[in-house]
C-alpha positions as CSV (number, residue, x, y, z in Angstrom):
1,X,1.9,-22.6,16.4
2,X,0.0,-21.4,14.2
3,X,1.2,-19.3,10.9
4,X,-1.7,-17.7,9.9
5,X,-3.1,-13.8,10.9
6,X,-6.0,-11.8,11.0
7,X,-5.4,-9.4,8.1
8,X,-7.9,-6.4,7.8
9,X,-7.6,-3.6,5.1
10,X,-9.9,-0.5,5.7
11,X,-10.8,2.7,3.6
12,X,-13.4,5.1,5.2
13,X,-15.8,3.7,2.7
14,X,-16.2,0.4,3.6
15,X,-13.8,-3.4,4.7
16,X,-11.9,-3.9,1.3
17,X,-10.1,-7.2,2.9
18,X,-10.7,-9.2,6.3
19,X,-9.0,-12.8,6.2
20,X,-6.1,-14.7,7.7
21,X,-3.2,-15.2,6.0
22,X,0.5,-16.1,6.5
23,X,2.1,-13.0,4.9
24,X,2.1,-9.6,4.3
25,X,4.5,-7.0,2.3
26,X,3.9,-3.5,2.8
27,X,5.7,0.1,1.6
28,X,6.5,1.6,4.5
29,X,8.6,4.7,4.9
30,X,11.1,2.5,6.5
31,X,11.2,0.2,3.0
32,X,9.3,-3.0,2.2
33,X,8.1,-5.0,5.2
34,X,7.1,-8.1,5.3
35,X,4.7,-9.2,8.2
36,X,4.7,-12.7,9.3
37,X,2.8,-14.1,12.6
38,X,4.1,-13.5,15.7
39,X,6.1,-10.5,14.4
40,X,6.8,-7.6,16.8
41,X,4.1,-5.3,17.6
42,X,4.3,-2.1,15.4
43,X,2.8,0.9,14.1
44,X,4.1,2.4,10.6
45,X,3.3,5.0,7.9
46,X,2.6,3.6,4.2
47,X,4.3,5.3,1.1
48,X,2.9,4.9,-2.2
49,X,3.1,1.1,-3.3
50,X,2.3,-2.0,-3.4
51,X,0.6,-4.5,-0.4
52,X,0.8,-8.0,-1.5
53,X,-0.7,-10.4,0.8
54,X,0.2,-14.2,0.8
55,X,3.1,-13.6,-2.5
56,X,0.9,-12.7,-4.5
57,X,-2.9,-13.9,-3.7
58,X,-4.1,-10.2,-3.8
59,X,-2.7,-6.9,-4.6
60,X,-3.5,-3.6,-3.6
61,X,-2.1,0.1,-5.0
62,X,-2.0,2.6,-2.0
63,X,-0.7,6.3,-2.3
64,X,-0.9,6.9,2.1
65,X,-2.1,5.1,5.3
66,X,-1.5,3.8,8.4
67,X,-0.3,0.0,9.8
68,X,-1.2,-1.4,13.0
69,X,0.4,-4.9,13.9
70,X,-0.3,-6.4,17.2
71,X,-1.4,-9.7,18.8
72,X,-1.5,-11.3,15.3
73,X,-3.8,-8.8,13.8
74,X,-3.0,-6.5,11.6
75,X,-4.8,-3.1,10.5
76,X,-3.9,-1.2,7.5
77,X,-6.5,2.1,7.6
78,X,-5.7,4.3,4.0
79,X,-8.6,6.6,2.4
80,X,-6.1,5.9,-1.2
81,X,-6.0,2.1,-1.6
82,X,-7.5,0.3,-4.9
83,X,-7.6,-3.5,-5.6
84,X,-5.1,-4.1,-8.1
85,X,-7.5,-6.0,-9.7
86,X,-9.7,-3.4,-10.7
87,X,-6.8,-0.7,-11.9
88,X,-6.9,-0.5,-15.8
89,X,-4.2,0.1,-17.7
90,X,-5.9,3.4,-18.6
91,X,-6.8,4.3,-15.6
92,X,-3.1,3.8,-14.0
93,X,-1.4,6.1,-17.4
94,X,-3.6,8.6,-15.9
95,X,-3.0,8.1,-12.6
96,X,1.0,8.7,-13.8
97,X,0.0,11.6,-15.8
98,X,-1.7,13.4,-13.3
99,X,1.5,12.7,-10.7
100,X,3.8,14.1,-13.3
101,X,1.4,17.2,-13.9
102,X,2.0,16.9,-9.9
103,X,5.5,16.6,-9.7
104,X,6.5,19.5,-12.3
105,X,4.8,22.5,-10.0
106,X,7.3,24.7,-8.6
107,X,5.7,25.0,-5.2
108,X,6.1,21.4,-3.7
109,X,8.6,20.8,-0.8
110,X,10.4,18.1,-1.1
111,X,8.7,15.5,1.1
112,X,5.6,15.7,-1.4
113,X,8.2,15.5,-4.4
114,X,9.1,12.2,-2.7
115,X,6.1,10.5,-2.8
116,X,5.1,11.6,-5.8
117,X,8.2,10.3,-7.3
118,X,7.6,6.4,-5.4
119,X,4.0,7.0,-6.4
120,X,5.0,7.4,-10.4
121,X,8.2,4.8,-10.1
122,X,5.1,2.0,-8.4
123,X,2.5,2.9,-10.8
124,X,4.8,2.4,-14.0
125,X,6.0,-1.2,-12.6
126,X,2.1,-2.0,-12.6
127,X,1.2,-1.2,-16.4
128,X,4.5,-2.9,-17.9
C-alpha cells in the first residue's frame, strides 16, 4: 500500500503546490484535520489557518477555501492562501491590524466576527 497522495493547492492565479505526500493538516470548520491516504472521501470548508503538509515540510496561511479528498487526491481551491514562506513579519502585523480594524465595526454578524477572530488568533501564533 502505498502512503503517499496527490496533494494539489490552487488559487485562481495559478498551481501554488502539486506533489505527493503522506500528510496533510487542514482548518476546517469542523477543527484541524489531518488527511492521510486512503482516508474517506470528503468535501469541507477551510477557516482561517494553517495547512501544513508532511509536519511541517511546507506551510501555507489561508483566510477561506474549499477541500476535496477523493481517490487519494486531494484539492484545496482558496483565492486567500500565501506560502508561509513568503509572509513577513511586517506584513503579517498588518495583516492583524487590518483584522482588528475589522473586528471592531459595529455592523458584522457574528459568523464574520468568528473568522476574523481564528484569523487574528492564527496570524499571532505565526509572528511569535
Amino acid at each position: 500500500m502505498d502512503e503517499n497522495f496527490n496533494i494539489e493547492i490552487v488559487s485562481p492565479e495559478k498551481k501554488l503546490f502539486a506533489e505527493k505526500g503522506k500528510s496533510i493538516t487542514i482548518p476546517s470548520f469542523e477543527g484541524e484535520m489531518t488527511i492521510l491516504a486512503d482516508h474517506i472521501s470528503t468535501i469541507t470548508f477551510l477557516r482561517p489557518g494553517i495547512i501544513n503538509i508532511n509536519e511541517n515540510k511546507k506551510k501555507f496561511f489561508v483566510e477561506e477555501g474549499t477541500v476535496e479528498f477523493s481517490k487519494n487526491n486531494l484539492t484545496i481551491l482558496s483565492s486567500t492562501i500565501i506560502d508561509l514562506d513568503s509572509l513577513s513579519k511586517n506584513a503579517i502585523s498588518s495583516m492583524i491590524e487590518e483584522s482588528k480594524k475589522e473586528l471592531n465595526q459595529q455592523n458584522i454578524d457574528d459568523k464574520k466576527r468568528y473568522i476574523i477572530s481564528h484569523k487574528i488568533d492564527c496570524l499571532s501564533q505565526i509572528s511569535l
